[in-house]
VOPAGU-2260 file (C-alpha; in pm, 1 decimal, decimal comma):
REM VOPAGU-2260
SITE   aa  ch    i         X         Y         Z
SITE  UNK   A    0    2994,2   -4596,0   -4770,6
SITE  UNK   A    1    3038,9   -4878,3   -5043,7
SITE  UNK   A    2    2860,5   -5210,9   -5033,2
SITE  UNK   A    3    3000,2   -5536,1   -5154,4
SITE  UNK   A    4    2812,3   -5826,6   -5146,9
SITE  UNK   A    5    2837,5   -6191,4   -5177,2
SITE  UNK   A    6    2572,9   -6442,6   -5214,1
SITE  UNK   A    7    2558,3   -6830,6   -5174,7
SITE  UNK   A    8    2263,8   -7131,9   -5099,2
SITE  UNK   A    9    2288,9   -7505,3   -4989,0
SITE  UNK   A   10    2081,7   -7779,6   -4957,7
SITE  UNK   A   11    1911,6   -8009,6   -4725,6
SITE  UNK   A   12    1665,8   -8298,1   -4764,6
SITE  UNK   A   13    1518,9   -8153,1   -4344,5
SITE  UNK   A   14    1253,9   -7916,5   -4372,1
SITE  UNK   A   15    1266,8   -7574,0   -4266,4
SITE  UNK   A   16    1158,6   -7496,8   -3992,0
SITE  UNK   A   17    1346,9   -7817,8   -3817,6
SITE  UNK   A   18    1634,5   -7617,1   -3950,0
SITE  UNK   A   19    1551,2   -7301,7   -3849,2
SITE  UNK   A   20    1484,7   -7395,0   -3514,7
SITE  UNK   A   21    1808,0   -7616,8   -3448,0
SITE  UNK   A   22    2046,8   -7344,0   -3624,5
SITE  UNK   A   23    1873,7   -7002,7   -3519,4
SITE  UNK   A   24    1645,7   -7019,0   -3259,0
SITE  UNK   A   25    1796,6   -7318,1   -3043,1
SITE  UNK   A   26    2164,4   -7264,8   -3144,0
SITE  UNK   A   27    2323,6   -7185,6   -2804,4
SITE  UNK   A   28    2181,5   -7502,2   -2642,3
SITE  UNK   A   29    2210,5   -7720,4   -2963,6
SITE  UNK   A   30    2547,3   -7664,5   -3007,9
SITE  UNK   A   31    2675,4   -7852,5   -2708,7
SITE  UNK   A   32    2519,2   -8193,5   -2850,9
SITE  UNK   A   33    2574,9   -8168,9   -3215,5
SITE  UNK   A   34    2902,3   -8028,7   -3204,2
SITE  UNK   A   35    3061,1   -7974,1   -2894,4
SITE  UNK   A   36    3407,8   -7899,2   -3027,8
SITE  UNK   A   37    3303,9   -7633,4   -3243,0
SITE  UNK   A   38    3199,3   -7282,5   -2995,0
SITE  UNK   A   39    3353,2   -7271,1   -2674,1
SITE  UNK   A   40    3094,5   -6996,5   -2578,1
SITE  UNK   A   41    2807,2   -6793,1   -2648,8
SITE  UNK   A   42    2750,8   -6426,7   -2467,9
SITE  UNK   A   43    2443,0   -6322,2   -2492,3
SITE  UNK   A   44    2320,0   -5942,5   -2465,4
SITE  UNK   A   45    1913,7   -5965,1   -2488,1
SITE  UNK   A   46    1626,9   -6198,8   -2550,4
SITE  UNK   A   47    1767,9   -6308,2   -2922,3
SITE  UNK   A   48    1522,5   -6093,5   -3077,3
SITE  UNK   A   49    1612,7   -5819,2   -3277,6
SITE  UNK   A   50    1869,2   -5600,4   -3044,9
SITE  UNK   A   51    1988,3   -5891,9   -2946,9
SITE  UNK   A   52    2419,1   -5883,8   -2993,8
SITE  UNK   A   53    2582,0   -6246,9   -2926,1
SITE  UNK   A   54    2972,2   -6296,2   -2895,1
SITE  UNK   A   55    3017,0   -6640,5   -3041,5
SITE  UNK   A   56    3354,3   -6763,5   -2989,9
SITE  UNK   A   57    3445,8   -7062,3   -3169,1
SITE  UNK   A   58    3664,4   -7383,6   -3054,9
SITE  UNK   A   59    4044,3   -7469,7   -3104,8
SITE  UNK   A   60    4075,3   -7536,0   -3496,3
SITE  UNK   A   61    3826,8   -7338,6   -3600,1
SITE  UNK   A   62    3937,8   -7090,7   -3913,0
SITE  UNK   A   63    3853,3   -6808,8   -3685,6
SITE  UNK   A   64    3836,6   -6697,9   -3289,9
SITE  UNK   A   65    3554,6   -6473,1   -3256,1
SITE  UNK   A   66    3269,9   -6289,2   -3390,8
SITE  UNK   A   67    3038,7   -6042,9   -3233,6
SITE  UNK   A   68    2712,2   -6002,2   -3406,6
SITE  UNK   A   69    2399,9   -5812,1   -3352,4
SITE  UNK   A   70    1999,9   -5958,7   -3438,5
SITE  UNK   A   71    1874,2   -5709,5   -3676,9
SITE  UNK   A   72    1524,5   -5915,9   -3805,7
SITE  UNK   A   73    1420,8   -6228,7   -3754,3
SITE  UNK   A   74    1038,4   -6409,4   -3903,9
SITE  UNK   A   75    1027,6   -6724,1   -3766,2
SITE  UNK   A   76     718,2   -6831,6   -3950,1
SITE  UNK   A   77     912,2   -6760,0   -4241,6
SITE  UNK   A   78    1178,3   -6885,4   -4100,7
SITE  UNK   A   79    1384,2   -6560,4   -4195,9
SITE  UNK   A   80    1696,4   -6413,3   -3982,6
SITE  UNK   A   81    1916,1   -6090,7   -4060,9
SITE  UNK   A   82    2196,0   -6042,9   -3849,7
SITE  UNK   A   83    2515,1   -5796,3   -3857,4
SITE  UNK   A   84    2890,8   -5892,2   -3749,0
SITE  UNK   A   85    2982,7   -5588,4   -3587,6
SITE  UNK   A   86    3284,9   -5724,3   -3506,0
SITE  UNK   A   87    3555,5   -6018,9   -3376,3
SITE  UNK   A   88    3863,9   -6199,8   -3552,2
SITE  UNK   A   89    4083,0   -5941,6   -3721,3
SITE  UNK   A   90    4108,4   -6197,3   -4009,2
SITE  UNK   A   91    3768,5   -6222,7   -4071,9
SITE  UNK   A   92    3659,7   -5817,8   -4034,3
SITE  UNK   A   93    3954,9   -5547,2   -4077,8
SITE  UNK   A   94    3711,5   -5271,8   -3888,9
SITE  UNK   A   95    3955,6   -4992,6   -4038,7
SITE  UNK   A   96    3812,4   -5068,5   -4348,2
SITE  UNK   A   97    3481,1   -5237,9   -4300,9
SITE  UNK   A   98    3192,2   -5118,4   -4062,9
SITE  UNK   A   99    3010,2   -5403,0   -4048,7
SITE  UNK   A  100    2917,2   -5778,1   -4276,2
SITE  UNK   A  101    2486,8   -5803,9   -4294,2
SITE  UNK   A  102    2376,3   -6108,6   -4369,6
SITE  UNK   A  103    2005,6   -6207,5   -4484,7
SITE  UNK   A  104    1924,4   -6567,9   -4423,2
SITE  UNK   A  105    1590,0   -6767,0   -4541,3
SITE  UNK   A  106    1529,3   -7106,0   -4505,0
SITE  UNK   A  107    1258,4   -7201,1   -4809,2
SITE  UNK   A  108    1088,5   -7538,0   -4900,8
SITE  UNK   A  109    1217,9   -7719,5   -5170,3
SITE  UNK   A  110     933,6   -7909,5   -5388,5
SITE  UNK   A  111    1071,0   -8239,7   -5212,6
SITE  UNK   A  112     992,8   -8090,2   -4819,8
SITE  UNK   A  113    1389,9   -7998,4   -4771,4
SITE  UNK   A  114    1543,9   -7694,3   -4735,6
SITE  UNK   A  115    1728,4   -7379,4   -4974,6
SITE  UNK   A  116    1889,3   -7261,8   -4742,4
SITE  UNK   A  117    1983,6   -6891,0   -4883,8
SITE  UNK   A  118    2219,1   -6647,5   -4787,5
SITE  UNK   A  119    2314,7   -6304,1   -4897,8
SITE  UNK   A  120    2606,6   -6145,9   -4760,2
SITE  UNK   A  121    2693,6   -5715,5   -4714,2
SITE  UNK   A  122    3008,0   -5574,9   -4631,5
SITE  UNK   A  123    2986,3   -5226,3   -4556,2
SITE  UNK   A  124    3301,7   -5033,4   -4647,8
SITE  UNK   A  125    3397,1   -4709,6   -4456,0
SITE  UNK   A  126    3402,8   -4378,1   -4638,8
SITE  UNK   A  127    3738,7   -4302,9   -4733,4
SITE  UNK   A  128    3854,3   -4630,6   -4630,7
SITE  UNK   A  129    4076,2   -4740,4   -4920,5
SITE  UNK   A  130    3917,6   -5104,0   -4966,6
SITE  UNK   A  131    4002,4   -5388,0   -5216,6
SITE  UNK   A  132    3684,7   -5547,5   -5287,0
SITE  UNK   A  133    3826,2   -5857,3   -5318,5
SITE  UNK   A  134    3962,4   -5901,1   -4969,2
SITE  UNK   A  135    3629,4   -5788,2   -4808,2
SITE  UNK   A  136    3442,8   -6030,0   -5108,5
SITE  UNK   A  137    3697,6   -6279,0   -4956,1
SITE  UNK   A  138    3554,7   -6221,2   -4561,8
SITE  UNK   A  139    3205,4   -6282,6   -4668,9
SITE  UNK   A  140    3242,8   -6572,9   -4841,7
SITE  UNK   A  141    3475,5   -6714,0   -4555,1
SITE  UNK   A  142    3189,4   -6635,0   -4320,7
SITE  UNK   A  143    2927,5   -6810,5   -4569,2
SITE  UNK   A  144    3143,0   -7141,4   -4566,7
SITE  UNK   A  145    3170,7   -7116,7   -4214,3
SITE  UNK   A  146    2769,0   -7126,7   -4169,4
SITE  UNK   A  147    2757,1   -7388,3   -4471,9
SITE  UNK   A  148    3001,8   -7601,6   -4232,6
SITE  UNK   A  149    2749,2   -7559,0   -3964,8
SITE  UNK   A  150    2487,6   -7605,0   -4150,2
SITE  UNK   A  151    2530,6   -7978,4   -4239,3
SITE  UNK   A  152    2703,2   -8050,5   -3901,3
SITE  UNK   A  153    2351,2   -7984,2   -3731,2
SITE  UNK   A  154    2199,0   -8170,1   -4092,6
SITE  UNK   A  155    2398,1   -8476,2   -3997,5
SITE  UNK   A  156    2272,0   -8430,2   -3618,8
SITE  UNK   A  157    1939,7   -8428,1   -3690,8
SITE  UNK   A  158    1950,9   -8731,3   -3950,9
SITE  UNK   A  159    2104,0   -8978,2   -3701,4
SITE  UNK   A  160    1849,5   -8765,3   -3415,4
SITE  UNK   A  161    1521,3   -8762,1   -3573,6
SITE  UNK   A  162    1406,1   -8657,3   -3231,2
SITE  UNK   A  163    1614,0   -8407,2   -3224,4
């Protein structure tokens, strides 16, 4: 099995656990408020703990349908979350070639309060599988600009929501 990996951060002035909370923890029920357009559904298998596996399947424009993912860690005092995409839109996971995308997510304090949000991204290649790194590079960093869309969409929420 081969690894390729991918790795990205963005900013916000919010602090993290605010963050963590709206994006990780309270996603499902956030979602509906902040952008309503964006999922059309959440499944969820399990208490969204570690087990946990979530079909997320995302709304009409959207630069893909579907993704199924499984919890793998999550330290929400450290506001910390892995999670595997096991599956979902053929464009975003070609599961003849790769088994699965892990993706390690930690939301630090910046010296000003906000956020780093970080994010490192695996895509684990099948043995044998004849893969060109560049198209799976391609899939994680699609999936990182997804979540870096999301990301400011619940930013801009909870600026004009302070209550939020």
């Amino acid at each position: 099995m081969g690894i390729v990996t991918f790795e990205g951060q963005i900013e916000s002035p919010l602090p993290p656990a605010k963050l963590f909370r709206m994006i990780i923890l309270e996603a499902d029920t956030n979602v509906s408020k902040v952008a309503p357009n964006a999922i059309k559904n959440f499944e969820t298998h399990g208490d969204g703990g570690p087990g946990t596996v979530r079909k997320i399947t995302f709304g009409d424009g959207s630069p893909i349908t579907h993704v199924i993912e499984t919890v793998d860690f999550m330290d929400i005092e450290k506001c910390t979350y892995h999670y595997s995409i096991i599956g979902g839109d053929p464009t975003l996971i070609d599961t003849s070639v790769v088994e699965k995308m892990s993706f390690q997510l930690r939301f630090e304090q910046t010296p000003n309060g906000g956020t780093c949000a970080k994010r490192s991204a695996k895509g684990y290649t099948i043995d044998g599988a004849e893969v060109n790194e560049e198209e799976v590079r391609a899939g994680l960093e699609k999936t990182t600009q997804l979540f870096y869309g999301i990301f400011k969409i619940f930013e801009a929420y909870a600026l004009a929501n302070p209550d939020a």
